[in-house]
Structures are given as C-alpha cells and as structure tokens.
C-alpha positions as CSV (number, residue, x, y, z in Angstrom):
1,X,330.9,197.3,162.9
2,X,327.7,196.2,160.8
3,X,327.2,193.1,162.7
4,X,327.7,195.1,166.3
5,X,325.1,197.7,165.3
6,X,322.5,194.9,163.9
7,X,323.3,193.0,166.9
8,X,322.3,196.2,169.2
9,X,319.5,196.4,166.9
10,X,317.8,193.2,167.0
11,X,318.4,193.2,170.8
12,X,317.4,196.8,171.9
13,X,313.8,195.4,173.1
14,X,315.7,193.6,175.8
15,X,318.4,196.5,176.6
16,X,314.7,198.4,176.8
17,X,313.4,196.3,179.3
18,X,316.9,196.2,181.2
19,X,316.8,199.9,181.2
20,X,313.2,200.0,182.7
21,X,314.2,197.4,185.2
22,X,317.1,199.7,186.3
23,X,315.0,202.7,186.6
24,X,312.3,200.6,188.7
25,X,315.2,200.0,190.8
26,X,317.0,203.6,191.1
27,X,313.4,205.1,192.1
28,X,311.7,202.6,194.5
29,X,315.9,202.4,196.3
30,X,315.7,206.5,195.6
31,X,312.3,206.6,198.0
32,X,313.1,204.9,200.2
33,X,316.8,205.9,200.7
34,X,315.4,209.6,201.0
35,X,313.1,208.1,203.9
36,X,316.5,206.8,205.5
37,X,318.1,210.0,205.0
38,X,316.3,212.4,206.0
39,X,315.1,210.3,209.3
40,X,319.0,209.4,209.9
41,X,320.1,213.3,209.3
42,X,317.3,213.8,212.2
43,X,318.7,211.5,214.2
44,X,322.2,213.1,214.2
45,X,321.0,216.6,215.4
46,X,318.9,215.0,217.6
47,X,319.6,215.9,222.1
48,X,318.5,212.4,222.5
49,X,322.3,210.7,223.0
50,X,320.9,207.5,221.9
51,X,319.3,208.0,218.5
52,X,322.9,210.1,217.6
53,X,324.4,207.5,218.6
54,X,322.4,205.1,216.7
55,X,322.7,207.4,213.5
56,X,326.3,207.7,213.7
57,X,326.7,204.0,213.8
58,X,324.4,203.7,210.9
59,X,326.6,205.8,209.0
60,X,329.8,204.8,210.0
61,X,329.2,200.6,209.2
62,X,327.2,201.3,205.4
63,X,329.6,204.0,204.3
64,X,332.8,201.8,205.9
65,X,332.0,199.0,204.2
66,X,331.2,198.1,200.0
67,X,328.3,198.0,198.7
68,X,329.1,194.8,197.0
69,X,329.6,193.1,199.9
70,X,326.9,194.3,201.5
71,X,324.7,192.9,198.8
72,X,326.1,190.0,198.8
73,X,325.8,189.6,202.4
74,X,321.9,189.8,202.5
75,X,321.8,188.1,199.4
76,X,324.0,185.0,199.7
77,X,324.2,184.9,203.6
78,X,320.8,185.8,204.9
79,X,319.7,182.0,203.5
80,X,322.4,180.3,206.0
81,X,320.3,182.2,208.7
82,X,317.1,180.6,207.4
83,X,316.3,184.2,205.3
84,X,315.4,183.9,201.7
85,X,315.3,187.3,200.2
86,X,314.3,187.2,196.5
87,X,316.5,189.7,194.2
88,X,314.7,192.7,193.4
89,X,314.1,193.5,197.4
90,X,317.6,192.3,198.3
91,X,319.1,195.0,195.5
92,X,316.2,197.8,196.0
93,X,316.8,197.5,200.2
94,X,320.7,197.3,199.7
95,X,321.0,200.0,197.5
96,X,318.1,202.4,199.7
97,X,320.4,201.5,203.0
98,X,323.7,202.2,201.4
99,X,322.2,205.6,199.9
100,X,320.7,206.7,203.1
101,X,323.9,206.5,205.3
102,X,325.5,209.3,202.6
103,X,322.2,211.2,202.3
104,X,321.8,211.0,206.1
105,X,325.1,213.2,206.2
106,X,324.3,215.4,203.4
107,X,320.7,216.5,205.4
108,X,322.9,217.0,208.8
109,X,325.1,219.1,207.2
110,X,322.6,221.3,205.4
111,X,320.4,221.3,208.9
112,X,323.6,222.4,210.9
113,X,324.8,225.1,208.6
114,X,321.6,227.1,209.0
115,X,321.9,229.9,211.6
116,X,321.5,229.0,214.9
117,X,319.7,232.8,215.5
118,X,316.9,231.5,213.6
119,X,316.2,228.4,215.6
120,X,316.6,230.5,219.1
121,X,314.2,233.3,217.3
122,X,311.7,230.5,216.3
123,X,311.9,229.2,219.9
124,X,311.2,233.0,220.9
125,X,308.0,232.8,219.3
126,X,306.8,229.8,221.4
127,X,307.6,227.7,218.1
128,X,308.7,224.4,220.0
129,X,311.8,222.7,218.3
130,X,310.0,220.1,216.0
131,X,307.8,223.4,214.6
132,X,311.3,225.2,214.6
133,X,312.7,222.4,212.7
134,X,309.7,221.7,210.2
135,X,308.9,226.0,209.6
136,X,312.3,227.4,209.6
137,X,315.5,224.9,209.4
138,X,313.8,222.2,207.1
139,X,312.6,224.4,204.1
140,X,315.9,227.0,204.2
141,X,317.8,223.6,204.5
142,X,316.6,221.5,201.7
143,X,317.6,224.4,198.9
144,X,320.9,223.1,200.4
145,X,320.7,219.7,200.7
146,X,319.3,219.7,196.9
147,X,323.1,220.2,194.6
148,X,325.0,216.8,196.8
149,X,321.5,215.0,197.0
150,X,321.8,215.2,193.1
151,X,325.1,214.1,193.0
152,X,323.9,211.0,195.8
153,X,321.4,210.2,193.2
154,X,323.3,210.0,190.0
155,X,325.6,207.8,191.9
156,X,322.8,205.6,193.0
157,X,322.0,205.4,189.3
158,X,325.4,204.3,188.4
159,X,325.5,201.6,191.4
160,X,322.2,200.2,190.3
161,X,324.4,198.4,187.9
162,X,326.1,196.3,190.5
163,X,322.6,194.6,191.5
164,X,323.4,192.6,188.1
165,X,325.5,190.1,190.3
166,X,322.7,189.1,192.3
167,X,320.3,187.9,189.0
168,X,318.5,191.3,188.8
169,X,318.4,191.8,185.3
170,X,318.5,195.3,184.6
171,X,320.8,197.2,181.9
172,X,323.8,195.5,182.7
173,X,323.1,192.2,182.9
174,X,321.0,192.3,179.4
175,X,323.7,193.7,177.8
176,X,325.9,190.7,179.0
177,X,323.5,188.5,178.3
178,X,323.2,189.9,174.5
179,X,327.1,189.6,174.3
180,X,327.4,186.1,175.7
181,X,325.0,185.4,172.2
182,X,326.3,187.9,169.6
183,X,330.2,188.5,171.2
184,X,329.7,192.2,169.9
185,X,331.2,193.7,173.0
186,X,331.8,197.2,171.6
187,X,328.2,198.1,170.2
188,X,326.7,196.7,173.1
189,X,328.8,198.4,175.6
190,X,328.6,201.5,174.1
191,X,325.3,201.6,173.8
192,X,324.4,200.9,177.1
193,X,327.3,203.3,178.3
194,X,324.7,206.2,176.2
195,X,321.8,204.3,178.0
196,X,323.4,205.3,181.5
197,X,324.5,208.5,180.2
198,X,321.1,209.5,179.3
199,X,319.6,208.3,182.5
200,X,322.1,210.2,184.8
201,X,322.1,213.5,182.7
202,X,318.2,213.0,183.1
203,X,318.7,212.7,186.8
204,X,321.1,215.8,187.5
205,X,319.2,218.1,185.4
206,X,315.8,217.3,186.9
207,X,317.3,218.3,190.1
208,X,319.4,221.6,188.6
209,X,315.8,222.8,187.4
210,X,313.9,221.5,190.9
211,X,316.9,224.1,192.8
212,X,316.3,227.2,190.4
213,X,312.9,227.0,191.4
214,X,313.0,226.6,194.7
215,X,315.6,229.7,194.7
216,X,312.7,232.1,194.1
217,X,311.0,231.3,197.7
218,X,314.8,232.4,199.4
C-alpha cells in the first residue's frame, strides 16, 4: 500500500496533466456538442420536411451506433480515404457529434412540451415564429432542458475516457501509462476513479445551481 501511494505520489504531476487534458477535451466537445444540439433540436420541430428529416437521421445513426466505433472510424478509417485527422480533433469532434444527437432530443423534447397556447398567442401579437421561438419557447424551455443536459454532460465526462484508445492522453491513458512503470494498479486506479468523481460531481452541481437560479425568472 506504501509503494502504490508513493507511486501515485511521484506520478500525480502527470495524472495532473491527464486530468487537464481531459477537461480540455470535455469543454471544447461540450461547446460544440451544445452548438449540435440545440441546432439539431431546431431542426426536429422544424415545418421544413427536409431539415426533420435530416435531424432525425442524425439522431438515429450516432445514437444507433457506439461511440467507440465511431471514433475509431474517423480515426483509423478516414486515412484509407486519404484523411489524416490528428487525435485531439478526431476525439473532441467524435465526442461533440455523439453528444449532440442525445442533446438534440433532449432540446426537442423540452421545445415540444411547452404549451402550444403560448406559441399561437405569440403569433397573435404579430410575433413571427422565429421571435415566438427565441421570446417565449426558448427561455421557458431551457429551465427544462437544463436537469437531462446535466446528466448528457456528466456522461460526456465519463466518455472522455474512451478517447485514450486513439493516443489522446488524458486521465486515463496517464494512469495506464504510470501502471505499465510502477504495476500499482489499485492506487492508481483509485485515484483517478476520485479524479473523475471530482470532475463529474463538479459538473452536475454547476448545473443544479445554474437551474435554481434560473427558477426565479419562472
């Protein structure tokens, strides 16, 4: 047990790093998968036939499909097709599409459960349906969208680890690469396991507090 905490000791400048690398990764993939969301959740309550149609497909081929394989895909198959794509933007791209097909759902949901007497009294007004949707649905519908959203991003936190098996050396892969040289597999794990813990309870609470404040404009 001494050597395993001396070994997590002597190495926690690199499980540092690591755990930077991973939050570089959860935020830029966290943007830019809310980008994807909220323009695919859009989409799906769009009256143009074509962009539903587009959005449904969107969702229905990331969230049939695992993620793993979907990294890999861009990652190992892309250079067959002449498409080198280095690792951080192959994990930070994969991880941003496969969060946006599930966040695309959880903003199409939220959208469609507000009343649809608001809408037609916006309209009333001579509100046309993009200031319907940006004044009235939008505002009512992200203090909905904001309890699954941060259950979408503590999951994208946790699938940040998988980005490992393309040479991205965040959290995970340090910690391997500390075992592979110490063979302390419990302290190493376990710390890490904290690390995550940490990071996620960071995550959920930020948006626990973001909701209660939003509540006092409803």
């Amino acid at each position: 047990m001494t050597a395993g905490l001396q070994a997590v000791h002597d190495s926690f400048p690199l499980l540092l790093h690591g755990a930077l690398v991973t939050v570089e990764v959860t935020a830029m993939a966290l943007v830019l998968g809310a980008v994807a969301g909220l323009a695919g959740g859009l989409a799906r309550v769009s009256p143009l036939a074509p962009l539903r149609g587009l959005a449904a497909a969107y969702v229905s081929v990331i969230r049939g499909t695992p993620f793993i394989v979907q990294l890999f895909f861009v990652y190992y198959a892309f250079p067959q097709l002449g498409i080198r794509v280095p690792p951080m933007v192959a994990a930070v791209c994969c991880l941003a599409v496969y969060s946006g097909a599930y966040q695309t759902e959880i903003v199409r949901g939220a959208i469609q459960s507000i009343e649809r007497g608001q809408i037609e009294a916006a309209r009333s007004l001579g509100l046309s349906r993009a200031q319907s949707m940006r004044y009235v649905v939008l505002p009512q519908a992200f203090l909905r969208m904001l309890p699954p959203l941060g259950n979408e991003f503590v999951a994208l936190t946790k699938n940040s680890a998988l980005v490992s098996l393309v040479t991205v050396q965040e959290l995970l892969l340090s910690a391997q690469l500390i075992i592979s040289a110490t063979f302390q597999n419990f302290s190493v794990y376990l710390t890490i396991g904290i690390m995550y813990y940490v990071m996620t309870s960071i995550v959920s609470t930020g948006t626990q507090l973001l909701e209660r404040r939003l509540k006092v404009y409803v």
